[in-house]
C-alpha positions as CSV (number, residue, x, y, z in Angstrom):
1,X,-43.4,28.5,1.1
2,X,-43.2,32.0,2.8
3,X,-40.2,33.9,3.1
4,X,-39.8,37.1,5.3
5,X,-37.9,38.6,3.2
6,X,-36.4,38.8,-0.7
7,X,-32.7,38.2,0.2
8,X,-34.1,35.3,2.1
9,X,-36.1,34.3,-0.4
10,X,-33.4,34.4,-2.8
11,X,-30.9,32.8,-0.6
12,X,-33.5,30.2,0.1
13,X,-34.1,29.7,-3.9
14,X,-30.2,29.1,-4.1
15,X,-29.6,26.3,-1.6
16,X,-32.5,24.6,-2.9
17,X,-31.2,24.6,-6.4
18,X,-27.6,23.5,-4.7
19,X,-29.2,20.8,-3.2
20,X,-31.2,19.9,-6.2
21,X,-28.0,20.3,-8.3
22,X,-26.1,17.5,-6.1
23,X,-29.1,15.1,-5.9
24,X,-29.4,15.3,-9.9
25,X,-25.3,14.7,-10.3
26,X,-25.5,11.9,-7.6
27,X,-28.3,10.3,-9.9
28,X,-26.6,10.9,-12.7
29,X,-23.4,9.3,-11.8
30,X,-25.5,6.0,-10.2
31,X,-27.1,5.9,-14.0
32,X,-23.5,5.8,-15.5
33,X,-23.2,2.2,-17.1
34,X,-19.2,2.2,-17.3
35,X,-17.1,-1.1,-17.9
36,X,-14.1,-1.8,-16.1
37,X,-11.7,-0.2,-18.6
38,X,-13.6,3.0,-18.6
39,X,-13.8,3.0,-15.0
40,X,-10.1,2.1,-15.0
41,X,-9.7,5.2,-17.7
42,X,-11.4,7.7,-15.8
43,X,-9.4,7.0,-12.6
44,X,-5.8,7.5,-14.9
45,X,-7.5,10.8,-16.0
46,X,-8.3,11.9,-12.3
47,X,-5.1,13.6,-11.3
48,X,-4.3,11.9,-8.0
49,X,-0.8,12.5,-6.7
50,X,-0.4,12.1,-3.0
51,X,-2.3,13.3,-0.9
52,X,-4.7,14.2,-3.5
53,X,-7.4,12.2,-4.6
54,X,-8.6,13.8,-7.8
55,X,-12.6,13.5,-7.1
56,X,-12.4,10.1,-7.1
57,X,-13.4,9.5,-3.7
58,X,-16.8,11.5,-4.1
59,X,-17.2,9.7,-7.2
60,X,-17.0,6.3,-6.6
61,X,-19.1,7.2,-3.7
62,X,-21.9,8.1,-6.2
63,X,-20.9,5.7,-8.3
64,X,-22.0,3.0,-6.2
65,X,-25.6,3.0,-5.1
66,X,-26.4,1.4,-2.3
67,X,-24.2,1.6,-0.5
68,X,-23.9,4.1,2.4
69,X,-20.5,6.3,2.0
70,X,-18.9,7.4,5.2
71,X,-15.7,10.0,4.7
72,X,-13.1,10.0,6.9
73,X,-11.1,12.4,6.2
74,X,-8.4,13.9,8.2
75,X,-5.4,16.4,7.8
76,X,-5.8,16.4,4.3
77,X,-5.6,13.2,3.3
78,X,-8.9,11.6,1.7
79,X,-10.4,8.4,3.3
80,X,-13.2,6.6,2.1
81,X,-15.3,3.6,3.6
82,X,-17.8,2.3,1.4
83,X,-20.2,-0.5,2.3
84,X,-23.5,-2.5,1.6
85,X,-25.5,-4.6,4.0
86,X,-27.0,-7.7,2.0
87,X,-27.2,-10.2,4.9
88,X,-26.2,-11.7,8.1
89,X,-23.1,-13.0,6.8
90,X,-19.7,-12.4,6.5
91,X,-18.2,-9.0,6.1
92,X,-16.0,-8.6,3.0
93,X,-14.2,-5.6,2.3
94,X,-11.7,-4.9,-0.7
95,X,-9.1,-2.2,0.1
96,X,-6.7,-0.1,-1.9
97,X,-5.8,3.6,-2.8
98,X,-6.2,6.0,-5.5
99,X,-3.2,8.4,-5.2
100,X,-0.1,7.9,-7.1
101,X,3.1,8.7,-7.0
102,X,4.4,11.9,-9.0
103,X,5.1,11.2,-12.8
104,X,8.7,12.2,-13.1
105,X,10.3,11.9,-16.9
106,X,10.6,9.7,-19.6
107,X,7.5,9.0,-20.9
108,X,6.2,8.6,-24.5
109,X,2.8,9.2,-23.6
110,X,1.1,11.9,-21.4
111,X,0.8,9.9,-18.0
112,X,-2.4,11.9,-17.0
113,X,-4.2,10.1,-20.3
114,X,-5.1,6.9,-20.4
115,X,-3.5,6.0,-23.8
116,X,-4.6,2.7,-24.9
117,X,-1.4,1.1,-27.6
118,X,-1.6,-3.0,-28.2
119,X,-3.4,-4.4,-25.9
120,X,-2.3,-2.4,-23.0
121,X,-3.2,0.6,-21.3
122,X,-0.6,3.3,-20.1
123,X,-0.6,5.9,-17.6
124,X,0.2,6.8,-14.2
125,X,-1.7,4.4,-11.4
126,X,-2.2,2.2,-14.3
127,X,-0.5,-0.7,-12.0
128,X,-0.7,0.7,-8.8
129,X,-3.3,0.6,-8.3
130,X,-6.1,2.0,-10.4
131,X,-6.3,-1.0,-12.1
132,X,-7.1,-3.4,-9.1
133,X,-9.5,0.3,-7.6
134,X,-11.4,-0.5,-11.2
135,X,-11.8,-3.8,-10.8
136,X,-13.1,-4.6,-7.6
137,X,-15.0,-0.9,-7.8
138,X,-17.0,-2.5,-10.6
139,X,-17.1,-5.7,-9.3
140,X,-18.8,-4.3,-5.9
141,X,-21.1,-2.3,-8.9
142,X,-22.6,-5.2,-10.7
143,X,-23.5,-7.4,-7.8
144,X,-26.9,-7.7,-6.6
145,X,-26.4,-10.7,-4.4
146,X,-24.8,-11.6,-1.7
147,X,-25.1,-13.2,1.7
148,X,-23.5,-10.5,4.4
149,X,-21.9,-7.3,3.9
150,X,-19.8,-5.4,1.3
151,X,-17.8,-2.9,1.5
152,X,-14.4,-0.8,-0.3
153,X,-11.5,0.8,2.3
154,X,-9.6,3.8,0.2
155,X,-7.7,6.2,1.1
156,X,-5.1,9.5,-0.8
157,X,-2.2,8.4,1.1
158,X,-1.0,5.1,1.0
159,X,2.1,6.3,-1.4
160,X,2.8,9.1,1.4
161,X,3.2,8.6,5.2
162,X,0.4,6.5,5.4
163,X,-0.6,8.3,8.7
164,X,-4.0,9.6,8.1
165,X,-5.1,7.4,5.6
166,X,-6.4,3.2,6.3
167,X,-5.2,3.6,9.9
168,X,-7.6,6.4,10.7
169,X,-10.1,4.7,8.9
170,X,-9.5,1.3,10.9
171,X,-9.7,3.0,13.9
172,X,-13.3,4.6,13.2
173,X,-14.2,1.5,11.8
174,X,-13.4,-0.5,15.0
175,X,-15.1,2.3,17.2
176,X,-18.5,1.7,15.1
177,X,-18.1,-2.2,14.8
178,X,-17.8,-2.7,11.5
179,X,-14.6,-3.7,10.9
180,X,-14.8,-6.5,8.2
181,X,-14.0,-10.4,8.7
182,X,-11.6,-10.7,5.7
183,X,-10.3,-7.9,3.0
184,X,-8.6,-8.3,-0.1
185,X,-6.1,-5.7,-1.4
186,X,-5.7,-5.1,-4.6
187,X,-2.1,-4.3,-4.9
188,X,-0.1,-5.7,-8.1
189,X,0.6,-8.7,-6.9
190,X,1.7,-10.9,-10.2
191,X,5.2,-11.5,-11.2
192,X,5.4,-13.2,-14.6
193,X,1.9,-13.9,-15.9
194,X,-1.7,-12.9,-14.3
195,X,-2.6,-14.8,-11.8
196,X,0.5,-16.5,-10.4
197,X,1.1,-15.1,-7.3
198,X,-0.9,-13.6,-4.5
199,X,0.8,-12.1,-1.0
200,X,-0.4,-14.1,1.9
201,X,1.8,-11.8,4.3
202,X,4.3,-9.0,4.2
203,X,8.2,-8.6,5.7
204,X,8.1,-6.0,8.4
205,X,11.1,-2.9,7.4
206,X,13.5,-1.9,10.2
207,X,15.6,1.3,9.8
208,X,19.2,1.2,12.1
209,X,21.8,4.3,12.5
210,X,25.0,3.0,14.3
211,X,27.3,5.5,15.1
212,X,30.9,4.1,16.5
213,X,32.8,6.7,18.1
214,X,36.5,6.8,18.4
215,X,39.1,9.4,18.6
216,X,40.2,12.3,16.3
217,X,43.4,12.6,15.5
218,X,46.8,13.4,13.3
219,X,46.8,10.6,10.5
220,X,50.8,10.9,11.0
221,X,50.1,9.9,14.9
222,X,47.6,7.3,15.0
223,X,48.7,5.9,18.1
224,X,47.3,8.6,19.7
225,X,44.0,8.3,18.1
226,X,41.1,5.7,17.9
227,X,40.2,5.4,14.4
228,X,36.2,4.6,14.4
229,X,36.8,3.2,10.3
230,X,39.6,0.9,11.4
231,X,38.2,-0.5,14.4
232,X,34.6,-1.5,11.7
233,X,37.0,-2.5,9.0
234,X,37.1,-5.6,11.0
235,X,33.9,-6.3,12.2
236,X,31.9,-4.6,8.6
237,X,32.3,-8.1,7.1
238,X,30.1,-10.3,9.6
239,X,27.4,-7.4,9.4
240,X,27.2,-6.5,5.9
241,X,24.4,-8.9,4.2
242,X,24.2,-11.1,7.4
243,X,21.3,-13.2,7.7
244,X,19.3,-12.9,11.0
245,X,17.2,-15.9,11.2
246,X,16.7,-19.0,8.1
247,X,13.3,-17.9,7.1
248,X,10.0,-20.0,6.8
249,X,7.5,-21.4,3.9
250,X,6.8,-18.0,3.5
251,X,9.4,-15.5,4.4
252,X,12.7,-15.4,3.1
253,X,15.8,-14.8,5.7
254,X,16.1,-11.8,7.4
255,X,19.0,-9.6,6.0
256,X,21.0,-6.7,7.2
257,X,21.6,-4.6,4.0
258,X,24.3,-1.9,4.8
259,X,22.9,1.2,2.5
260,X,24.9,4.2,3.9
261,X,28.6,4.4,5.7
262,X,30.0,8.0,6.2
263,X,33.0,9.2,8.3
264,X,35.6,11.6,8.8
265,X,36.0,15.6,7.3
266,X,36.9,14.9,3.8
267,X,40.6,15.2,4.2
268,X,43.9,13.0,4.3
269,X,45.6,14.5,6.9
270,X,42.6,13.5,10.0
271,X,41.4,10.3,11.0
272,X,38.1,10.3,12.0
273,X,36.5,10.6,15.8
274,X,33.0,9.1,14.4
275,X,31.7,6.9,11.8
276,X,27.5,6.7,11.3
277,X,26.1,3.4,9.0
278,X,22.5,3.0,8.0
279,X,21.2,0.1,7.2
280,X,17.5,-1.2,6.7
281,X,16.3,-4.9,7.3
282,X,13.1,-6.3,5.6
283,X,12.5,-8.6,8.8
284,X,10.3,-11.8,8.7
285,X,8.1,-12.8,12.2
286,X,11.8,-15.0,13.1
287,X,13.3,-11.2,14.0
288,X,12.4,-8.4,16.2
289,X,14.6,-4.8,17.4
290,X,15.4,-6.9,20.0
291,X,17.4,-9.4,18.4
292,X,18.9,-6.8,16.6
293,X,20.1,-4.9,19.0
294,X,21.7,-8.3,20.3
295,X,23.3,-9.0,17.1
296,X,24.8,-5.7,16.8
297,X,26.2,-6.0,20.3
298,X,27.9,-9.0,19.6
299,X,29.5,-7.7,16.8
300,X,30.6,-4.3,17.9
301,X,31.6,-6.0,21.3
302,X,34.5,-3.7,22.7
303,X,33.5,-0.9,20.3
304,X,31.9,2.7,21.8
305,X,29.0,3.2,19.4
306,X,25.0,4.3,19.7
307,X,22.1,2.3,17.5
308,X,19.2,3.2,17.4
309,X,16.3,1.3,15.8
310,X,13.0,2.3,14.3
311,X,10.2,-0.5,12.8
312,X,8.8,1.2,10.5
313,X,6.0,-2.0,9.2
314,X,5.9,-5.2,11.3
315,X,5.2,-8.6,10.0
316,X,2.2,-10.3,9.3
317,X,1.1,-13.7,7.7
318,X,-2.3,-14.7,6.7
319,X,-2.5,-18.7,7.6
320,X,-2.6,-20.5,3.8
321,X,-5.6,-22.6,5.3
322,X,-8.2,-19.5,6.1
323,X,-11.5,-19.4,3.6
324,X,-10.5,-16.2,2.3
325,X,-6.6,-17.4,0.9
326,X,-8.5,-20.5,-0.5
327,X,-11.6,-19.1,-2.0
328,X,-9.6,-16.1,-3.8
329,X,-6.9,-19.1,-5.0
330,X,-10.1,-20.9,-6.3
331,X,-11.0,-17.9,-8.1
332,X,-8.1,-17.4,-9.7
333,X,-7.6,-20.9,-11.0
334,X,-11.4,-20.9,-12.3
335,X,-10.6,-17.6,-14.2
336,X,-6.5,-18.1,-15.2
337,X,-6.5,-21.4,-15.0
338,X,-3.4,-21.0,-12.7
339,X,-2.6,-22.1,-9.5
340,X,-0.9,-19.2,-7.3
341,X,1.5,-19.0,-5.3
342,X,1.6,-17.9,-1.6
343,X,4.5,-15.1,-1.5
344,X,5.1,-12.5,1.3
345,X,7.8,-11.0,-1.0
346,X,8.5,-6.6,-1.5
347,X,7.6,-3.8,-0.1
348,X,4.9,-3.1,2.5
349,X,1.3,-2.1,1.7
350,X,-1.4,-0.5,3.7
351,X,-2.2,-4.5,4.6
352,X,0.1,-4.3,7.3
353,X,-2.7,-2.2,9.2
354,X,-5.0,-4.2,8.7
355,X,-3.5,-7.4,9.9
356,X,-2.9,-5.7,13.0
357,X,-6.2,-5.8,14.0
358,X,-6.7,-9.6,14.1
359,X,-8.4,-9.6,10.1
360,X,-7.7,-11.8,7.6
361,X,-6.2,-10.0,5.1
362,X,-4.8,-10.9,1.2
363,X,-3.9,-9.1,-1.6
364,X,-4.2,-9.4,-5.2
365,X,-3.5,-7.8,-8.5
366,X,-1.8,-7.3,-12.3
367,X,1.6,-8.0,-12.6
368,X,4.6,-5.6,-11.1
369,X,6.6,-4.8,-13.6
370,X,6.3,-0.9,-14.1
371,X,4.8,0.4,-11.0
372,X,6.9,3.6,-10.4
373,X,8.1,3.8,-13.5
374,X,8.0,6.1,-16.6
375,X,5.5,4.6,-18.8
376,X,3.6,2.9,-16.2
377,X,1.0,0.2,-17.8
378,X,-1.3,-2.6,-17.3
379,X,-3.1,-5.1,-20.0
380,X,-6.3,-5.0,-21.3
381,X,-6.9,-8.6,-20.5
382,X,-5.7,-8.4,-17.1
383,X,-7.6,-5.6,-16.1
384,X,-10.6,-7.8,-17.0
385,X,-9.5,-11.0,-15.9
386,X,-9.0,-9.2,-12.3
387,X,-12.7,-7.8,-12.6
388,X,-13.7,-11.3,-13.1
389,X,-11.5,-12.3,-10.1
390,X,-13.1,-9.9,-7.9
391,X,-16.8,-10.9,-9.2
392,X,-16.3,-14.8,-8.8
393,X,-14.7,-14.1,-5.2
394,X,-18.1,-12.6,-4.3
395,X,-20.2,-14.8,-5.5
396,X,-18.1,-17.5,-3.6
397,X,-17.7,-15.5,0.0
């Protein structure tokens, strides 16, 4: 090779050894024989607080060879889509993320270390989710047959806005056509013991801010005012905790839950000319802003007042009956000898994106019982039982 010059020559030297220096790592990494609860280790010890995604993304990339890693990355959030073409067949993709939220206090351990103590391993993400990443990262690893297409969806900002993360990679996905026939998330899912439940479905969340607005006045005249608290005093009782529909096999009954009421200017001697609630509702498919809004109006009928409504997650329910609910249930009971049941129960996950473009779409992992929490921590034989999960669930597709 010929080189005009020595600066060239010496920049030309460098890049080479750059690029050589990447390829040997890359191969060094797809050489790493790891088991699930090193793997699971390594991703505690990968500071990943949101939207930061510790270098795991660009190693589990490596990690997996293979498999052709597309990053889609946007306004510094971290997205990964990871996937392997076997077949013709189906397209199965396990989803998930790797950032966590911030430590906080009160731990006995350092949550950045994966400590292991009997039988259990601690740290933060040990729950949610590293553990499920782990499993079904190593589970994608060590297989070496399958019928159609693998893949892994993971994103830095699921425990964030969730803005840039799995719906930006949903929408490239759909743009290139390779948006997957059924994916599995691998958000703790278990309540008691492993294997007992599995979310078929989530509640939607919808935030409301009512404001009533009355008159401000002398508290010694208040027949010259309109007092906003009085005039809810009497109505506050058929809103607080109401139920909004009679839920389903799988959803509970929607709820109004009251979670902030403030009025007036913090003195004895004023009644107040406005009062402002807040109030959230975890809302199954039987209830929508719009029969909200009716609900409220009934209520509040003869009462001045604003609401205004924002959905912040929408409903969605996998049918109990699709291959991808029975075959993960099959797995289960083969490797936990449990049967599990179908909940749509909690928060919302990152699934709630992906049921919105018509996929079949499950999730599945330890048990919730620390997630959050100082001294966050997962099992040892859970952690593997999930890897086998995962492994079975392939085989099976």
């Amino acid at each position: 090779m010929i080189y005009k010059n020595k600066r060239e020559s010496k920049g030309k030297i460098n890049g080479l050894l750059i690029i050589m220096t990447l390829f040997l790592n890359r191969k060094a990494i797809e050489g790493i024989n790891m088991n699930v609860l090193e793997l699971l280790q390594k991703m505690i010890e990968s500071k990943s607080q949101t939207p930061e995604d510790g270098g795991l993304l660009d190693f589990i990339a490596e990690y997996l060879p293979g498999f052709t890693a597309l990053r889609i990355d946007k306004e510094g959030v971290k997205n990964l889509f990871a996937y392997r073409c076997f077949g013709e067949g189906e397209h199965l993709c396990f989803a998930g993320h790797v950032d966590v939220v911030p430590a906080g206090e009160g731990w006995s351990t350092d949550p950045f270390v994966a400590t292991v103590k009997e039988g259990y391993i601690y740290g933060r993400g040990a729950q949610d989710m590293k553990s499920g990443v782990s499993a079904f990262t190593q589970a994608l690893k060590d297989t070496e047959h399958f019928s159609g297409t693998l893949s892994l969806l993971l994103t830095s900002d699921e425990e964030g806005p969730a803005k840039f993360g799995t719906v930006e990679v949903l929408k490239y996905l759909q743009e290139q056509h390779l948006l997957p026939d059924a994916v599995v998330v691998a958000e703790p899912t278990c309540e008691k013991m492993f294997g007992d439940a599995i979310k078929v479905g989530r509640r939607g969340s919808i935030n409301g801010v009512l404001e009533v607005f009355g008159k401000q006045g002398h508290a010694a005249y208040p027949e010259k005012a309109i007092n906003p608290i009085h005039q809810m005093a009497s109505v506050l009782p058929s809103i607080a905790g109401a139920f909004l529909d009679e839920g389903d096999l799988y959803f509970a009954p929607s709820q109004v839950v009251i979670t902030d009421i403030r009025s007036g200017i913090e003195t004895t001697n004023v009644s107040p000319g406005k009062l402002k609630m807040m109030f959230n509702v975890r809302n199954s498919t039987a209830t929508t802003k719009e029969s909200i809004e009716l609900f409220i109006a009934k209520q509040c009928s003869g009462i001045e007042y604003t609401l205004t409504l924002d959905q912040s997650a929408k409903p969605f329910v996998t049918d109990a009956h699709t291959r991808i609910v029975q075959l993960l249930s099959d797995a289960i009971g083969e490797v936990a000898s449990i049967v599990p049941k179908r909940s749509t129960a909690g928060g919302t996950s990152d699934a709630r994106f992906i049921a919105e473009y018509g996929i079949d779409v499950i999730e599945f992992g330890v048990i919730n019982d620390t997630i959050h929490a100082p001294n966050e921590r997962t099992s040892i034989a859970e952690v593997e039982s999930l890897y086998k999960v995962f492994s079975t669930l392939i085989q099976r597709f």
